[in-house]
C-alpha positions in Angstrom: 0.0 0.0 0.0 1.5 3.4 -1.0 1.8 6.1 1.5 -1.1 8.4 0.2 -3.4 5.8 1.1 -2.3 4.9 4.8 -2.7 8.4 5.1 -6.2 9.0 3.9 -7.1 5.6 6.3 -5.5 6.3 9.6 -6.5 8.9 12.0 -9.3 10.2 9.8 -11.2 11.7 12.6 -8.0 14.0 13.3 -7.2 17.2 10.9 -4.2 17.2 8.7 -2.5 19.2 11.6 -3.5 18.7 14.9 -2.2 20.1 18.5 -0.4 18.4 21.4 -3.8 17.4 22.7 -4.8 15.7 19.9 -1.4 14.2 19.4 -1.4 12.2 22.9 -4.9 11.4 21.8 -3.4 9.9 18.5 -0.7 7.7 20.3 -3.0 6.2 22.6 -3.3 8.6 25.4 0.0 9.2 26.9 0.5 12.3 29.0 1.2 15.9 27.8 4.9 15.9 29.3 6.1 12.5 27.1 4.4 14.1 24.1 6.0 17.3 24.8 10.0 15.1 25.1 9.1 13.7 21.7 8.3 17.5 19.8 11.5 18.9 21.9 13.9 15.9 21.1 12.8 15.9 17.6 11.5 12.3 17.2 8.2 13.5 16.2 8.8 16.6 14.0 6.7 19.7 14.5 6.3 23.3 13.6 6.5 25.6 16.4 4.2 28.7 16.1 3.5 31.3 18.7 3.6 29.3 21.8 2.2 26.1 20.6 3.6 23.2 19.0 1.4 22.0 15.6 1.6 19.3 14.1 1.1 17.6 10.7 -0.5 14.3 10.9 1.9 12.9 8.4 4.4 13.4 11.2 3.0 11.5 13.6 2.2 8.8 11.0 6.4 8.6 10.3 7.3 8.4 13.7 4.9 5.1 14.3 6.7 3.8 11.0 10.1 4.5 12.6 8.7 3.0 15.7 7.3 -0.2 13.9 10.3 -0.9 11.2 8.0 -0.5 8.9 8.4 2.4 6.3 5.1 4.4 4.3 7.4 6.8 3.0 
């Protein structure tokens, strides 16, 4: 399966960028500090605006691959 359509079938309920909230949502509800270590340490990459951290789903869906082994890239 190519990447486009992982994309279009995972985490369709989330917009195409999403907060830290809806990040620790996305990776099964760990707390706002460990999602904040992975945007700061740069395993989850992110665009830092204002204040906030925001962050494109097709991020998030690279660091499960890197995670897994498994590459949708």
């Amino acid at each position: 399966m190519k990447e486009t359509e992982y994309y279009k079938m995972l985490f369709k309920e989330y917009p195409d960028v999403v907060d830290v909230r809806q990040l620790c949502q996305m990776l099964g509800g760990i707390g706002v500090k460990t999602a904040y270590r992975l945007l700061k340490s740069g395993k989850i990459k992110s665009l830092c605006i204002g204040k906030g951290y925001k962050i494109p789903k097709i991020f998030v869906l690279e660091y499960l691959a890197s995670t897994s082994g498994k590459s949708y890239a």
